[in-house]
Each structure stands twice: as C-alpha cells, then as structure tokens.
CHARMM internal coordinates of N, CA and C (Angstrom, degrees):
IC EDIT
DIST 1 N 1 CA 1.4380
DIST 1 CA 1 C 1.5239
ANGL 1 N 1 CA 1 C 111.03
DIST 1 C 2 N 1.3094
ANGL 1 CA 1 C 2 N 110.80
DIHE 1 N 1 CA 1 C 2 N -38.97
DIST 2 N 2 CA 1.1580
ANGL 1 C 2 N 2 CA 118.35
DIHE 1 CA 1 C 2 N 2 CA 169.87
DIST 2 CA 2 C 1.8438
ANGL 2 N 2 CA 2 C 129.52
DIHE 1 C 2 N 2 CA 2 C -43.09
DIST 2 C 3 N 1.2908
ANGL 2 CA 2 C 3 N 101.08
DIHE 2 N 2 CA 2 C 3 N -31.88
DIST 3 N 3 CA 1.4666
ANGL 2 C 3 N 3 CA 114.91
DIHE 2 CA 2 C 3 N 3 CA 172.04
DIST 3 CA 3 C 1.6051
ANGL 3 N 3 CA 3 C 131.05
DIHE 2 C 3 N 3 CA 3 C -72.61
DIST 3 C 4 N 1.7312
ANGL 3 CA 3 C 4 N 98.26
DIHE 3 N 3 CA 3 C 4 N -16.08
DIST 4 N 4 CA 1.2578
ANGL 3 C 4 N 4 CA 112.01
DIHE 3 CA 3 C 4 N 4 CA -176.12
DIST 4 CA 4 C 1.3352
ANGL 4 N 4 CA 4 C 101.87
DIHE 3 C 4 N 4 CA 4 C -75.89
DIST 4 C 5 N 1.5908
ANGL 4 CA 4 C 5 N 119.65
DIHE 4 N 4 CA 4 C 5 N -52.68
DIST 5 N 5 CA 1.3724
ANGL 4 C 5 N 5 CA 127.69
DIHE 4 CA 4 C 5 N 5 CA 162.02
DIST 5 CA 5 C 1.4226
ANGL 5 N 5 CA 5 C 122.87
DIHE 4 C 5 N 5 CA 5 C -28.21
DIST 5 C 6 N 1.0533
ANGL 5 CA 5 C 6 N 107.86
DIHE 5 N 5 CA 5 C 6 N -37.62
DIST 6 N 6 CA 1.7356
ANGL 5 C 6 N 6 CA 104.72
DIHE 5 CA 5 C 6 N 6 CA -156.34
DIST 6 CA 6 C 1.9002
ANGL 6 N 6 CA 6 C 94.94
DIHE 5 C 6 N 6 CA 6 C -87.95
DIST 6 C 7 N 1.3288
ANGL 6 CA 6 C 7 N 95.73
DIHE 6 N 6 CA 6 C 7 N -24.86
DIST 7 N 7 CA 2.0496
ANGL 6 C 7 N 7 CA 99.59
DIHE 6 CA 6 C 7 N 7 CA -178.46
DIST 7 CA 7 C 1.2481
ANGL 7 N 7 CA 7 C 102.60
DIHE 6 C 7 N 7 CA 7 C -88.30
DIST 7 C 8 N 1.1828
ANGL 7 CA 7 C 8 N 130.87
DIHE 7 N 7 CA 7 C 8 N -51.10
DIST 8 N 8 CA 1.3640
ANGL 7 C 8 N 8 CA 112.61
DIHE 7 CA 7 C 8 N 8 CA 160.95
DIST 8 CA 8 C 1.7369
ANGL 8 N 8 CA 8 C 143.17
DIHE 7 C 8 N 8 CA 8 C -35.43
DIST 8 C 9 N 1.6869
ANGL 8 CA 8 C 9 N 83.50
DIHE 8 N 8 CA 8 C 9 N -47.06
DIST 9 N 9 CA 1.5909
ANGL 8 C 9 N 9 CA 93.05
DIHE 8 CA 8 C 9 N 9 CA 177.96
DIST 9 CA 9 C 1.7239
ANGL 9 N 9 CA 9 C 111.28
DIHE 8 C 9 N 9 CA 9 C -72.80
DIST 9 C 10 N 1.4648
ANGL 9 CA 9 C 10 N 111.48
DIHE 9 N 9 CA 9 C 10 N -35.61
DIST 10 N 10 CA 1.4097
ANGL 9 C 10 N 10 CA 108.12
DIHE 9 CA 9 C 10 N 10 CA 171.22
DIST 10 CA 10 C 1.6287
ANGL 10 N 10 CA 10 C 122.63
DIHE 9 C 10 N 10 CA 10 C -86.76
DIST 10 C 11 N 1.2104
ANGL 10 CA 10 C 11 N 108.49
DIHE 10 N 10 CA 10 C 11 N 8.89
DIST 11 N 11 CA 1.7172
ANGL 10 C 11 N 11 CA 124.55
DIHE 10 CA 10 C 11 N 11 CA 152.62
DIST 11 CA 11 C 1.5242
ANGL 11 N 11 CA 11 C 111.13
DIHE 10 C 11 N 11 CA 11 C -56.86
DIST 11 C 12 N 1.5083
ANGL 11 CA 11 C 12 N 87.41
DIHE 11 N 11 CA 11 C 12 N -53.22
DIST 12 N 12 CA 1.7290
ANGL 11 C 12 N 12 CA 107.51
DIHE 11 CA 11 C 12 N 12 CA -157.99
DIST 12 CA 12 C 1.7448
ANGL 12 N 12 CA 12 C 96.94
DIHE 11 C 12 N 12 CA 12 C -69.52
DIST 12 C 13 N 0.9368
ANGL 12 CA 12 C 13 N 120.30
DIHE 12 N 12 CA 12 C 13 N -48.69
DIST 13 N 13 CA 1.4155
ANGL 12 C 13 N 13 CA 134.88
DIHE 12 CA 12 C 13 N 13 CA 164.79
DIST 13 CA 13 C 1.0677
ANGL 13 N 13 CA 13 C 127.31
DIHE 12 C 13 N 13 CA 13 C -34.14
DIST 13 C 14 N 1.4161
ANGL 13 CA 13 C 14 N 109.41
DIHE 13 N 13 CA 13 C 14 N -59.29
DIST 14 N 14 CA 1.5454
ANGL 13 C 14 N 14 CA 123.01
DIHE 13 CA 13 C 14 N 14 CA 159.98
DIST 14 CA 14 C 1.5165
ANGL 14 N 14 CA 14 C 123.16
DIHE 13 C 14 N 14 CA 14 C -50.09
DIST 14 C 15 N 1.3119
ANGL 14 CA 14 C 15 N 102.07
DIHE 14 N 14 CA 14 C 15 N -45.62
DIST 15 N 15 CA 2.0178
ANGL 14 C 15 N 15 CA 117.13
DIHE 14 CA 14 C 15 N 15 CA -153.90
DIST 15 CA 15 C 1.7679
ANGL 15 N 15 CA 15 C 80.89
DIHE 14 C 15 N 15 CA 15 C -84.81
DIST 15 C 16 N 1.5300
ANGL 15 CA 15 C 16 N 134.65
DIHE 15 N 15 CA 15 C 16 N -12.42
DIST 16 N 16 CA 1.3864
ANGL 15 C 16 N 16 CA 122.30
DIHE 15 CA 15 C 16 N 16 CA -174.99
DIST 16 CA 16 C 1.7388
ANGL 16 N 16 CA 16 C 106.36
DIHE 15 C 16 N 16 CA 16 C -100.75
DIST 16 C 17 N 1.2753
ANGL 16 CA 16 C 17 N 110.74
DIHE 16 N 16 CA 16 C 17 N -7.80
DIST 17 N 17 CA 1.2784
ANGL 16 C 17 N 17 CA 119.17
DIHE 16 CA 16 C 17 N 17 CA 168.74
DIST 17 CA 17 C 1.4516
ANGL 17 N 17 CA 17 C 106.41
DIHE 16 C 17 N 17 CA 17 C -94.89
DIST 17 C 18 N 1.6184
ANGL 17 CA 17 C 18 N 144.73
DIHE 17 N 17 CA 17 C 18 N -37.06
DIST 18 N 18 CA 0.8843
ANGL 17 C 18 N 18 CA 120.88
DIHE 17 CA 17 C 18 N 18 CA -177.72
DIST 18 CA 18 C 1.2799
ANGL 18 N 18 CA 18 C 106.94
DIHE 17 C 18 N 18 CA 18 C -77.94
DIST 18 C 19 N 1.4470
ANGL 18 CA 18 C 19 N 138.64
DIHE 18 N 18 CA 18 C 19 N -21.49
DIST 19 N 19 CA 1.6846
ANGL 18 C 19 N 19 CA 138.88
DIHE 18 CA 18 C 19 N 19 CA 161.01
DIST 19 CA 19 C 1.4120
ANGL 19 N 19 CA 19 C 112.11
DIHE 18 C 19 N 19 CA 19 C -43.79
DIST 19 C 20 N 1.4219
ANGL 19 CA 19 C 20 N 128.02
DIHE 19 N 19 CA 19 C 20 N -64.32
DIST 20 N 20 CA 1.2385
ANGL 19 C 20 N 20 CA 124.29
DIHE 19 CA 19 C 20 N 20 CA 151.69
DIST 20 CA 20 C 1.3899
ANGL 20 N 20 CA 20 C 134.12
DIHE 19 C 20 N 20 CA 20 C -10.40
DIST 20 C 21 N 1.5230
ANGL 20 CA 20 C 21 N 97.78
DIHE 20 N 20 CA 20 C 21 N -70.42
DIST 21 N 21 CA 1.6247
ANGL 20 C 21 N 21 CA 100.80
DIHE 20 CA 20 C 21 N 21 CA -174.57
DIST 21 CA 21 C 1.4690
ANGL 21 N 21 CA 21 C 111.84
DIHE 20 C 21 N 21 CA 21 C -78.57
DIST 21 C 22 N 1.1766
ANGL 21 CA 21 C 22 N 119.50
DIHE 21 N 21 CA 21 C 22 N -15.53
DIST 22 N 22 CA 1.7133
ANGL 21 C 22 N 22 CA 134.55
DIHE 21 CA 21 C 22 N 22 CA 168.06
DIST 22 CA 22 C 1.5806
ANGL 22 N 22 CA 22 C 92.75
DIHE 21 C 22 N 22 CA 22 C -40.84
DIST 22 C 23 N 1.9031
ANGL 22 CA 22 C 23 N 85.94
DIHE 22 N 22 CA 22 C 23 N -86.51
DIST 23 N 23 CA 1.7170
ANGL 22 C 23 N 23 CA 93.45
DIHE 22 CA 22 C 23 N 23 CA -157.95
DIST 23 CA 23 C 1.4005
ANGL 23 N 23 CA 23 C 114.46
DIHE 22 C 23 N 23 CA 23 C -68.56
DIST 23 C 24 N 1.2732
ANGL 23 CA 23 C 24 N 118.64
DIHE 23 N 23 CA 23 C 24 N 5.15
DIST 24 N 24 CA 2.1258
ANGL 23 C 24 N 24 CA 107.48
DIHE 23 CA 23 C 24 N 24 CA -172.15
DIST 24 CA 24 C 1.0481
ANGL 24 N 24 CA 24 C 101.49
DIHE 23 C 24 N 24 CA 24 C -131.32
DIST 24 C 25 N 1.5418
ANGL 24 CA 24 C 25 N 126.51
DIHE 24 N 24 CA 24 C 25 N 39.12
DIST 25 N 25 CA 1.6425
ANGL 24 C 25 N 25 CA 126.65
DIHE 24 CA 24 C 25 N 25 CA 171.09
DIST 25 CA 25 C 1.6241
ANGL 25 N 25 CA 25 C 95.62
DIHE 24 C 25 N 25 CA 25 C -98.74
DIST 25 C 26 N 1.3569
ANGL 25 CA 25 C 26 N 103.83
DIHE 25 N 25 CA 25 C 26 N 133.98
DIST 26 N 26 CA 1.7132
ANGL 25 C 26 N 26 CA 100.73
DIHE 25 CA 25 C 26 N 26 CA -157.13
DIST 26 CA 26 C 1.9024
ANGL 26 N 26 CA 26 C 83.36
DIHE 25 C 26 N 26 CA 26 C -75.32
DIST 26 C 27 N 1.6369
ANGL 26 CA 26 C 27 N 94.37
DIHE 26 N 26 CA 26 C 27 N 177.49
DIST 27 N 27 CA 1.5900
ANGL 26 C 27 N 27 CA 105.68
DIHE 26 CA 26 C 27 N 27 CA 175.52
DIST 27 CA 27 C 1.4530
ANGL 27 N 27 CA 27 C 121.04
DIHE 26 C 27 N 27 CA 27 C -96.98
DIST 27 C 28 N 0.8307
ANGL 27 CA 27 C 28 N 128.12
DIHE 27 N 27 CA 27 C 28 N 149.16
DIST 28 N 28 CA 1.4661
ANGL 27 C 28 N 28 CA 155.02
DIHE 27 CA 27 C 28 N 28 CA 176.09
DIST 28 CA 28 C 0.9844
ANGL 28 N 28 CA 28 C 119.23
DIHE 27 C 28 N 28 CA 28 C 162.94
DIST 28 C 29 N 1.4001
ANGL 28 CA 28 C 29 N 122.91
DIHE 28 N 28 CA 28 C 29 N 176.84
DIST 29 N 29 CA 1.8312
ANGL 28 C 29 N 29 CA 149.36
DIHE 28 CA 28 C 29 N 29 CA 176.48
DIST 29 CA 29 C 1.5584
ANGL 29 N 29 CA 29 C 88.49
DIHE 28 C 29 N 29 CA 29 C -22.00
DIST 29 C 30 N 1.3722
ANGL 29 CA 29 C 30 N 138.39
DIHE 29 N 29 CA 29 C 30 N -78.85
DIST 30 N 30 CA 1.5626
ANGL 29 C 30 N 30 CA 146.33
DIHE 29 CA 29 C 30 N 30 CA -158.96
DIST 30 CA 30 C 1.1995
ANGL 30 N 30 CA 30 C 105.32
DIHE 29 C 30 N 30 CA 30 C -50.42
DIST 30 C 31 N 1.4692
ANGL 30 CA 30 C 31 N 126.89
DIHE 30 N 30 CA 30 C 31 N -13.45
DIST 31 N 31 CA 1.7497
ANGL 30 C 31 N 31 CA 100.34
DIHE 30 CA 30 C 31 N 31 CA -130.92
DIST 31 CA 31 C 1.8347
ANGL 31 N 31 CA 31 C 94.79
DIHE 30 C 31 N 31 CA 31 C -87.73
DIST 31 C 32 N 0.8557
ANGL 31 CA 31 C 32 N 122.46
DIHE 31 N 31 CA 31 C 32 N -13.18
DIST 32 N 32 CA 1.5647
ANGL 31 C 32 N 32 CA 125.37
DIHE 31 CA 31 C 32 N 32 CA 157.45
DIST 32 CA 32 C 1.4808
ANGL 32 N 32 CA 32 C 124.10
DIHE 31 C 32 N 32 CA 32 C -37.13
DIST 32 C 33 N 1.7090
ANGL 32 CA 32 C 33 N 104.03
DIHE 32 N 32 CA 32 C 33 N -61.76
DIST 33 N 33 CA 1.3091
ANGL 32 C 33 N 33 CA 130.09
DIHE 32 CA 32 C 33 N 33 CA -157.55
DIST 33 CA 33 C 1.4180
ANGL 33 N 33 CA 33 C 80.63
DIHE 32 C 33 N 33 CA 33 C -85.33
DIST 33 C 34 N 1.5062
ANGL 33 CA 33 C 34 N 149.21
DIHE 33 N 33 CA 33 C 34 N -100.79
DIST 34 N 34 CA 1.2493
ANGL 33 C 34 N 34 CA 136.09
DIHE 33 CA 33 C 34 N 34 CA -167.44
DIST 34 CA 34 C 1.4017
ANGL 34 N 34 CA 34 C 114.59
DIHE 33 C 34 N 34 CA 34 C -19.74
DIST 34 C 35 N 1.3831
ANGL 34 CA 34 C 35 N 127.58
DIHE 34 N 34 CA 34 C 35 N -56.38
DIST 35 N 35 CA 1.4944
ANGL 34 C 35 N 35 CA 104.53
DIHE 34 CA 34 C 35 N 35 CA -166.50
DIST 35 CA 35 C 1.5305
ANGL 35 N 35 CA 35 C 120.15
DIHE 34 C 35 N 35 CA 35 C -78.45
DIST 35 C 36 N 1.3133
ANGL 35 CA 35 C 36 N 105.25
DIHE 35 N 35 CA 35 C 36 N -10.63
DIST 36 N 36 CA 1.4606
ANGL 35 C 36 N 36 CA 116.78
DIHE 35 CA 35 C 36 N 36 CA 154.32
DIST 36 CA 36 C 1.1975
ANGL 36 N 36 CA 36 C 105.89
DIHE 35 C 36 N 36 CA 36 C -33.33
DIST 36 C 37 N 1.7540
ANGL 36 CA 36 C 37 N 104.05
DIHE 36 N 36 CA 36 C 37 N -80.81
DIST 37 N 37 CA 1.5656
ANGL 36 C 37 N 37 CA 118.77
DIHE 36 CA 36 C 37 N 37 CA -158.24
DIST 37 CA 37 C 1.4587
ANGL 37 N 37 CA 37 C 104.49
DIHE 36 C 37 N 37 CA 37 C -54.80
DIST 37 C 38 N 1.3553
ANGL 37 CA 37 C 38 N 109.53
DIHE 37 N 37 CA 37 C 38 N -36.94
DIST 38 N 38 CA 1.3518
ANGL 37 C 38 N 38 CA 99.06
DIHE 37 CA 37 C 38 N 38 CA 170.77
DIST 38 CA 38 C 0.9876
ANGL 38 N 38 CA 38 C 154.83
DIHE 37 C 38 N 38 CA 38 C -13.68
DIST 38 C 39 N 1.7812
ANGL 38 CA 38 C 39 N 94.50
DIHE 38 N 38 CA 38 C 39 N -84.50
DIST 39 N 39 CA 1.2865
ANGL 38 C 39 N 39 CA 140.72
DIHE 38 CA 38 C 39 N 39 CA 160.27
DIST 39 CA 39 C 1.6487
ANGL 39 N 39 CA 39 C 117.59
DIHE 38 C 39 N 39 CA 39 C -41.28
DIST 39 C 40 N 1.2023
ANGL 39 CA 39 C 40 N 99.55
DIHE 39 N 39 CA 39 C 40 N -75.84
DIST 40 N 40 CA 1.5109
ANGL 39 C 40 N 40 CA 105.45
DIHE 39 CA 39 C 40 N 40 CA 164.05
DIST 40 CA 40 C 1.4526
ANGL 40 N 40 CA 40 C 130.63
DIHE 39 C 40 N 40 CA 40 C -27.83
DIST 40 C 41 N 1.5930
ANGL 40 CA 40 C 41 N 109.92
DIHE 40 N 40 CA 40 C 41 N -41.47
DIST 41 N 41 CA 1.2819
ANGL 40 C 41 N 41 CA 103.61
DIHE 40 CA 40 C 41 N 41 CA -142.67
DIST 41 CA 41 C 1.5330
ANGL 41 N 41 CA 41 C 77.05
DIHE 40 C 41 N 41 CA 41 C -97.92
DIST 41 C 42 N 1.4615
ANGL 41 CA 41 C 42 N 123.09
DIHE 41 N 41 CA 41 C 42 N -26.87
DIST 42 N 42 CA 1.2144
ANGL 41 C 42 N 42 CA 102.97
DIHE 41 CA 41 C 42 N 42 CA -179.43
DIST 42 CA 42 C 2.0720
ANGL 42 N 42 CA 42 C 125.57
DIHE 41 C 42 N 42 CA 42 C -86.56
DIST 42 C 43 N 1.4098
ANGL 42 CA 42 C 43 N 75.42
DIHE 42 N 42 CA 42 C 43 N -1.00
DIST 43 N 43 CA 2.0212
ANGL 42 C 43 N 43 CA 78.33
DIHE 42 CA 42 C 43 N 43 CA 169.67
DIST 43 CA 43 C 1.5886
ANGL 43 N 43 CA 43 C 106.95
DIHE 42 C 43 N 43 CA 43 C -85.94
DIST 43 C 44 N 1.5146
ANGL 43 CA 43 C 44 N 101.70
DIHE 43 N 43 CA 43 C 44 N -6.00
DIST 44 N 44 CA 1.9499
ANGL 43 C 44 N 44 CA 100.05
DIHE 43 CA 43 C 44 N 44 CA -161.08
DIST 44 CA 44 C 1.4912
ANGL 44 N 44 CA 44 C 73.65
DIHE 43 C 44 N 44 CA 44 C -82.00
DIST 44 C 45 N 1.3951
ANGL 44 CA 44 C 45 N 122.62
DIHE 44 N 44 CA 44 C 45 N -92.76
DIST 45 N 45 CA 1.2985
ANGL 44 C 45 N 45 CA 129.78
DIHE 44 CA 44 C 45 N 45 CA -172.57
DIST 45 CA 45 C 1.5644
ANGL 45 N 45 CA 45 C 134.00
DIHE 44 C 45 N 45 CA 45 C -8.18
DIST 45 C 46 N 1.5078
ANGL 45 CA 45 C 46 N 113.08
DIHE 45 N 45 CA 45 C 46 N -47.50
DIST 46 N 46 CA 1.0559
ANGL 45 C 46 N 46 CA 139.38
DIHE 45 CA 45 C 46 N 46 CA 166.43
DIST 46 CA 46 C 1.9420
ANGL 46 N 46 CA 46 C 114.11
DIHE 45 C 46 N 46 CA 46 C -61.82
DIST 46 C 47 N 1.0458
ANGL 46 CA 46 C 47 N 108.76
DIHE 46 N 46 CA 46 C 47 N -55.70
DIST 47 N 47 CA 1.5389
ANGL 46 C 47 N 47 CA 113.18
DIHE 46 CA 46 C 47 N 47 CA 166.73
DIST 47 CA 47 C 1.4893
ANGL 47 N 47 CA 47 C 91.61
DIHE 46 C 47 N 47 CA 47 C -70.77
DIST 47 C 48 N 1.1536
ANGL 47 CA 47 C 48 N 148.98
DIHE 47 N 47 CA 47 C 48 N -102.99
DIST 48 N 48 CA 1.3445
ANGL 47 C 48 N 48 CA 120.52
DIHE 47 CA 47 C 48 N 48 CA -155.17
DIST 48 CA 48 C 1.1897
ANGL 48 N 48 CA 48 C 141.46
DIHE 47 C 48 N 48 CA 48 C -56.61
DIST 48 C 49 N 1.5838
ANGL 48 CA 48 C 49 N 109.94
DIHE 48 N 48 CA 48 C 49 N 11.98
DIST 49 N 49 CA 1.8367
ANGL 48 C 49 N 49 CA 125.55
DIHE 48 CA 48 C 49 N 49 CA 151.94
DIST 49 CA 49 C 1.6772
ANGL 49 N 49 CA 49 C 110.11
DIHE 48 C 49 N 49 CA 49 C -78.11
DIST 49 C 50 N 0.7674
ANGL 49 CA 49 C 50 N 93.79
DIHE 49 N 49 CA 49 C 50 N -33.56
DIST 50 N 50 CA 1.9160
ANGL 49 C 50 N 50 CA 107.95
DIHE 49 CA 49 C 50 N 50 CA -165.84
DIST 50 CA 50 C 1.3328
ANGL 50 N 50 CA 50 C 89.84
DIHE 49 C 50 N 50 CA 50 C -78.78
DIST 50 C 51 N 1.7978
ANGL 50 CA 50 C 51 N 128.41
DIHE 50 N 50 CA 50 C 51 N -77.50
DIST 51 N 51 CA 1.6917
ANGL 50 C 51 N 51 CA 123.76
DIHE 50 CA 50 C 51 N 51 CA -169.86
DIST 51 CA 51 C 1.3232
ANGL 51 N 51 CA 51 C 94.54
DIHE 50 C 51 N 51 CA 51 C -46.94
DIST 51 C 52 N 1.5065
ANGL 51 CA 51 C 52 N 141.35
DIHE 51 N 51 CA 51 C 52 N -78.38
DIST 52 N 52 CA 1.5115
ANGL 51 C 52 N 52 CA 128.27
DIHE 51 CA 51 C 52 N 52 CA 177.89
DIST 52 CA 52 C 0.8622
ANGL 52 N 52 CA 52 C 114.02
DIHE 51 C 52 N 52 CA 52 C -13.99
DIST 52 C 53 N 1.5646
ANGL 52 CA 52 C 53 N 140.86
DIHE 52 N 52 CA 52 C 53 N -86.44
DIST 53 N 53 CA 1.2371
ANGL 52 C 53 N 53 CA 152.23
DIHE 52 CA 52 C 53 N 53 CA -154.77
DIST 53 CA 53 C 1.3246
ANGL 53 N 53 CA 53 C 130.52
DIHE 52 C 53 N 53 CA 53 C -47.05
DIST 53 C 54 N 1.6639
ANGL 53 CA 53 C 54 N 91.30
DIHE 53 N 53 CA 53 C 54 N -45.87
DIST 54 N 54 CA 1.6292
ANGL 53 C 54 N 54 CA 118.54
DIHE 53 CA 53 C 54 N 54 CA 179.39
DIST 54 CA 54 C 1.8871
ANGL 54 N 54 CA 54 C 98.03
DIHE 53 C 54 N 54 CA 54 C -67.39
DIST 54 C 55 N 1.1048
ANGL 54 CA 54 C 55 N 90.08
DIHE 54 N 54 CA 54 C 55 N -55.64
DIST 55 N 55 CA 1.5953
ANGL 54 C 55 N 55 CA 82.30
DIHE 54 CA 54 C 55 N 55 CA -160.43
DIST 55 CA 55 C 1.7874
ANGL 55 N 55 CA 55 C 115.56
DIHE 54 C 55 N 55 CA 55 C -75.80
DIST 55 C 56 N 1.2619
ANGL 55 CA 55 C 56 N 93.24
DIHE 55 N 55 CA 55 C 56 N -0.48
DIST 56 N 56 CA 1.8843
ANGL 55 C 56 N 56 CA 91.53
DIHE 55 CA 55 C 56 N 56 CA 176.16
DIST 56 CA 56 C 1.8597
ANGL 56 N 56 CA 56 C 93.05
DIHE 55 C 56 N 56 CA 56 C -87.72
DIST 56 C 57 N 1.3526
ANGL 56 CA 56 C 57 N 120.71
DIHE 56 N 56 CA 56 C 57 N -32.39
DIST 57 N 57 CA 1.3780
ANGL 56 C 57 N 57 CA 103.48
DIHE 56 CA 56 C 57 N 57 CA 179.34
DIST 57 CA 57 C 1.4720
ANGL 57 N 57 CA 57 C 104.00
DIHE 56 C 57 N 57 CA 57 C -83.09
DIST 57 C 58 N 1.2147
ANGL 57 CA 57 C 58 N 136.96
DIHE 57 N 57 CA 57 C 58 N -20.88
DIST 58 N 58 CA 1.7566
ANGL 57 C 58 N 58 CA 129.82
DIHE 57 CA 57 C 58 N 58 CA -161.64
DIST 58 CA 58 C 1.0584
ANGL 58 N 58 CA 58 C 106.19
DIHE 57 C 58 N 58 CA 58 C -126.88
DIST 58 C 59 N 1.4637
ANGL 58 CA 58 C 59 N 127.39
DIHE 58 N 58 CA 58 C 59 N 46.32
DIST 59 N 59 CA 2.1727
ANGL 58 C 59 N 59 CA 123.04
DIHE 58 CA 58 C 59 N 59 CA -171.47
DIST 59 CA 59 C 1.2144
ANGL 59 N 59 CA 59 C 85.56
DIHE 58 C 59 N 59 CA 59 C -48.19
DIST 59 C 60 N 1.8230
ANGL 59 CA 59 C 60 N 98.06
DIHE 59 N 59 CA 59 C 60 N 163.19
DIST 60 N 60 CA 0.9269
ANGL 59 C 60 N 60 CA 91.54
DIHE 59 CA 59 C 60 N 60 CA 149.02
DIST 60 CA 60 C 1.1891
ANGL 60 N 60 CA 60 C 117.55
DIHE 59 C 60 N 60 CA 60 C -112.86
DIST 60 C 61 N 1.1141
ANGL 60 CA 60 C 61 N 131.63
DIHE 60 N 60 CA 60 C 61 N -9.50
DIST 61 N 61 CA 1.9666
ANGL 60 C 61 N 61 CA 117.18
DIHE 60 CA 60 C 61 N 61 CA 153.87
DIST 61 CA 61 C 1.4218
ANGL 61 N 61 CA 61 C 136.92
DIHE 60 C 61 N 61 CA 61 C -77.87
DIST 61 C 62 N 0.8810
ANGL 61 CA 61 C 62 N 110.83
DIHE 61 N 61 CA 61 C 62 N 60.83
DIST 62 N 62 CA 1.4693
ANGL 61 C 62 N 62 CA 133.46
DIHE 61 CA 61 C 62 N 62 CA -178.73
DIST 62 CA 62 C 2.2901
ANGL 62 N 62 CA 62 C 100.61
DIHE 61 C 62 N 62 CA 62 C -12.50
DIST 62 C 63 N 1.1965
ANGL 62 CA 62 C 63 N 91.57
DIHE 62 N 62 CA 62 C 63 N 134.89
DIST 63 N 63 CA 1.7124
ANGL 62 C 63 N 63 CA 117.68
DIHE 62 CA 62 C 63 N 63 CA -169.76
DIST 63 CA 63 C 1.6243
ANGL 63 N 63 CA 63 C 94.34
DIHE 62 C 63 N 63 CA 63 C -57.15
DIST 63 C 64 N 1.5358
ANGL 63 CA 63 C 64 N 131.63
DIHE 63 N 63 CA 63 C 64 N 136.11
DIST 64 N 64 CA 1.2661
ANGL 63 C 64 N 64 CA 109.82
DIHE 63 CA 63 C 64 N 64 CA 161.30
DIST 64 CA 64 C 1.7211
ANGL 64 N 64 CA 64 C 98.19
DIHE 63 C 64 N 64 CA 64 C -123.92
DIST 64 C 65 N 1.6930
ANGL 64 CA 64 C 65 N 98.71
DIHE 64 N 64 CA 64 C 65 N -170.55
DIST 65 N 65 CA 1.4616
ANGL 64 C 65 N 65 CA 86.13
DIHE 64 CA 64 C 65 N 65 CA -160.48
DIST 65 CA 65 C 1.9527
ANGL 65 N 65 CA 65 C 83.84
DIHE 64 C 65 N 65 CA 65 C -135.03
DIST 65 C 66 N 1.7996
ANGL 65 CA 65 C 66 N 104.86
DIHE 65 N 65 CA 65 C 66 N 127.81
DIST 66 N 66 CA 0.9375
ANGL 65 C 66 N 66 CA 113.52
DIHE 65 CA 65 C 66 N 66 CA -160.11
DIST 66 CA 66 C 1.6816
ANGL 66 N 66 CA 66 C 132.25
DIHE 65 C 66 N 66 CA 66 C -76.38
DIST 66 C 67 N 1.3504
ANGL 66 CA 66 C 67 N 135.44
DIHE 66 N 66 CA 66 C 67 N 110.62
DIST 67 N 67 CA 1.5751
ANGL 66 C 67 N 67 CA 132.33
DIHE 66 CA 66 C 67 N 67 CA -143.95
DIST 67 CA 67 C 1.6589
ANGL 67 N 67 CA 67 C 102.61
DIHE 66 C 67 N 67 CA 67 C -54.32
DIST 67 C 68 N 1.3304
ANGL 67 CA 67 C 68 N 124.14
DIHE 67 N 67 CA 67 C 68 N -12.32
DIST 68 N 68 CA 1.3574
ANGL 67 C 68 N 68 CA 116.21
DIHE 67 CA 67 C 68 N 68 CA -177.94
DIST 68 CA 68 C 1.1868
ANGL 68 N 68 CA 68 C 133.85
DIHE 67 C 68 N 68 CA 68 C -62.49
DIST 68 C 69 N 1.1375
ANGL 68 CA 68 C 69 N 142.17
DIHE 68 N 68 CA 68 C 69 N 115.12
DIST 69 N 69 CA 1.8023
ANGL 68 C 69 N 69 CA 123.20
DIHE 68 CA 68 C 69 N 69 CA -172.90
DIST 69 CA 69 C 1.4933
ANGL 69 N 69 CA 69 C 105.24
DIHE 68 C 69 N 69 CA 69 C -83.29
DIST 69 C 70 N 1.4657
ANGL 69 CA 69 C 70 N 103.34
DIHE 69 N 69 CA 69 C 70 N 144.20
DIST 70 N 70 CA 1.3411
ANGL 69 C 70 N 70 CA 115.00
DIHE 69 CA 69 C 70 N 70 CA 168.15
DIST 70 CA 70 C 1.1592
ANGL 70 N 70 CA 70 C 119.55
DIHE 69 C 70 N 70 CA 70 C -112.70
DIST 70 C 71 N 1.5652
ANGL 70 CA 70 C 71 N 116.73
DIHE 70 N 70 CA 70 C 71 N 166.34
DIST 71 N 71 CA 1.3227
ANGL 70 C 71 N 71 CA 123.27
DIHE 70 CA 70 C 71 N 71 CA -137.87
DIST 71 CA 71 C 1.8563
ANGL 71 N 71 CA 71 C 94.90
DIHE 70 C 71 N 71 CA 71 C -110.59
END
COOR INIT
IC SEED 1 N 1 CA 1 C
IC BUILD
C-alpha cells in the first residue's frame, strides 16, 4: 500500500512542476513550443518512473528457484 503513496505523492510533485513551467516560461514567439517541451518531457519521465517502479514491485513473472543442487 505503501507504494501507492509514493506515485501519488510524486504525481503531485510532478503536476506542481508542470504548473510552474506553464506559468513562468517567459513570453515570446516560443512560448507555446517550450511549455510543450516542458510539459511533455515531464509526463514522459514521470510515466517511465512509475512503469519502472510498478513493475520491479508487481513482475509479472514471478522469480522461481531452480530444482538443481549446487555444488
């Protein structure tokens, strides 16, 4: 349960950084295209902390342990 916490809280983390970079990307011609990149780059990042994360606690092929004895 504990893990649900920790993605959530670094959701929350995230979604307060992309607010940030929203509203304080100075103006000009770009200022579209930057908060794009922004944005983006921080939802890419964020989903590939989370798919990582998730799946080192929840494989789905569970580890087995092999009948051979070793020497």
């Amino acid at each position: 349960m504990a893990s649900v916490f920790l993605v959530i809280f670094i959701l929350v983390i995230v979604l307060a950084l992309m607010a940030c970079s929203f509203l304080f990307v100075p103006k000009g011609p770009h200022q579209t295209t930057i908060r794009t990149a922004c944005l983006l780059t921080l939802a890419s990042c964020y989903l590939m902390w989370m798919i990582t994360y998730m799946a080192q606690l929840h494989p789905l092929i569970a580890p087995y342990r092999s009948t051979k004895m070793e020497n």
